[in-house]
C-alpha positions as CSV (number, residue, x, y, z in Angstrom):
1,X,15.2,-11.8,-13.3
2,X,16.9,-14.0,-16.2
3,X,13.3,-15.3,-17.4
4,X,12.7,-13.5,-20.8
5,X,11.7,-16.0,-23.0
6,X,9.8,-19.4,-22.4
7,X,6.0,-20.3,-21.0
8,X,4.4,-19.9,-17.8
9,X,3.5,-23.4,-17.6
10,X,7.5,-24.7,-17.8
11,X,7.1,-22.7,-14.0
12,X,4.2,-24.8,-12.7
13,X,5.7,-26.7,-10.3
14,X,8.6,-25.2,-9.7
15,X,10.1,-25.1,-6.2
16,X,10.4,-21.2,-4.9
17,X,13.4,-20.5,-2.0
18,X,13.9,-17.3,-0.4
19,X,17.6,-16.1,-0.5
20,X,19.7,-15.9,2.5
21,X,23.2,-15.6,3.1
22,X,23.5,-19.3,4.0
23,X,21.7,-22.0,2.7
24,X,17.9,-20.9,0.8
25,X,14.9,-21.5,2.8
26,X,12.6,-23.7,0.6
27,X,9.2,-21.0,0.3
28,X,6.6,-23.8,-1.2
29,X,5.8,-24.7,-5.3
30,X,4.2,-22.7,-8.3
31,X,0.6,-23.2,-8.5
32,X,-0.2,-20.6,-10.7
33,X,-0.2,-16.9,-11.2
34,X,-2.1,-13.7,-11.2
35,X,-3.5,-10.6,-12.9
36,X,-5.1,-8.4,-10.6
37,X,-6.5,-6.2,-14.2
38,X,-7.5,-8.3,-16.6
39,X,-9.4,-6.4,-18.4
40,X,-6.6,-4.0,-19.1
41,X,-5.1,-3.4,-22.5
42,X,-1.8,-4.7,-21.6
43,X,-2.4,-6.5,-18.5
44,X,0.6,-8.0,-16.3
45,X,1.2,-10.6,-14.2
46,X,1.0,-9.3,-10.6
47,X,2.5,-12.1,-8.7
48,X,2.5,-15.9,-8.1
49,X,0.6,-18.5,-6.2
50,X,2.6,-20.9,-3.9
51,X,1.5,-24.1,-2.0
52,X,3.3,-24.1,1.2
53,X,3.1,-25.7,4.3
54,X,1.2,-23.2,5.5
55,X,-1.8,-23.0,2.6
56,X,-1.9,-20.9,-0.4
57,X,0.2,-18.2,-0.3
58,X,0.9,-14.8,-2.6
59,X,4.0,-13.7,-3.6
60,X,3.8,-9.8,-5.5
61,X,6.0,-9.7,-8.8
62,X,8.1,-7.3,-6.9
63,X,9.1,-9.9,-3.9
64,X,10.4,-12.0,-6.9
65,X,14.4,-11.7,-7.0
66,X,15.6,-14.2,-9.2
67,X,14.6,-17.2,-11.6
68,X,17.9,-19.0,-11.7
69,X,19.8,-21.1,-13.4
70,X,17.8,-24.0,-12.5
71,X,14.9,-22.7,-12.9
72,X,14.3,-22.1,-9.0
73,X,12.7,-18.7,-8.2
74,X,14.2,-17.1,-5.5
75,X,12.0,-14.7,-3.7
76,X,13.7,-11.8,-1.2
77,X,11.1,-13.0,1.7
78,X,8.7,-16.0,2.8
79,X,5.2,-15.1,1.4
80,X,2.7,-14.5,4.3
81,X,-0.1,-13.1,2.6
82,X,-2.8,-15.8,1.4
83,X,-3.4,-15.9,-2.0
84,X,-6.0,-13.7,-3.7
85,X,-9.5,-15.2,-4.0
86,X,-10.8,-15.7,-7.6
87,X,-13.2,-13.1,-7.9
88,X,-9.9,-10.5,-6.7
89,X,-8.0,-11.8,-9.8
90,X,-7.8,-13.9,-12.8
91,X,-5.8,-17.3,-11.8
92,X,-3.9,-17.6,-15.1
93,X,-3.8,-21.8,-14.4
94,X,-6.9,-22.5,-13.0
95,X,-8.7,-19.9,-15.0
96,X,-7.4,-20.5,-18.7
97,X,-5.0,-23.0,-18.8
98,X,-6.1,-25.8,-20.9
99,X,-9.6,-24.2,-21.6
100,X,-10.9,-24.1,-24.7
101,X,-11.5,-21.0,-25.7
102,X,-14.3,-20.5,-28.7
103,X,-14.4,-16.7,-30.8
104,X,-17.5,-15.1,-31.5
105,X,-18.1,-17.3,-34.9
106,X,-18.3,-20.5,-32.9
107,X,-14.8,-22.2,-34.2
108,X,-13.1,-23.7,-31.0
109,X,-9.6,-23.5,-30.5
110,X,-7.1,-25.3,-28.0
């Protein structure tokens, strides 16, 4: 994966194909992304949300092969799984995203 530096919000939106030996199969869009630990020291990002035709879907970090050129991911099979329910995992977009977050003295910060 070519992604090393940038924001997890430049990948909202972006289309996700799965890669075949002809043309790529269009998977669905980026709707956000998970951590199954939160509340680890170092927690990861476990896997991504798409919107497909067929609902909500989860992709695992380890089905994603690629984030190209164009900024297409390009995952090694079409996600069947649906997508994690909130209380399973934090939803990086939905959950934090352009939240305020305030620290224990009370500033705010955005």
């Amino acid at each position: 994966m070519s992604f090393q530096e940038g924001y997890l919000s430049e990948l909202v939106g972006r289309t996700a194909v799965v890669a075949r030996t002809g043309p790529q199969a269009s998977a669905g869009k980026i709707i956000d992304f998970l951590v199954a630990k939160p509340d680890d020291p170092f927690p990861t990002i476990d896997g991504l949300v798409l919107k497909t035709k067929g609902g909500e879907r989860y992709v695992p970090m380890a089905d994603v092969a690629d984030l190209d050129e164009w900024g297409i991911i390009v995952l090694r099979a079409l996600p069947e799984t649906p997508a994690l329910p909130e209380d399973q995992a934090l939803h990086l977009v939905r959950d934090l995203f352009d939240k305020q977050i305030v620290d224990e003295i009370g500033r705010a910060h955005v």
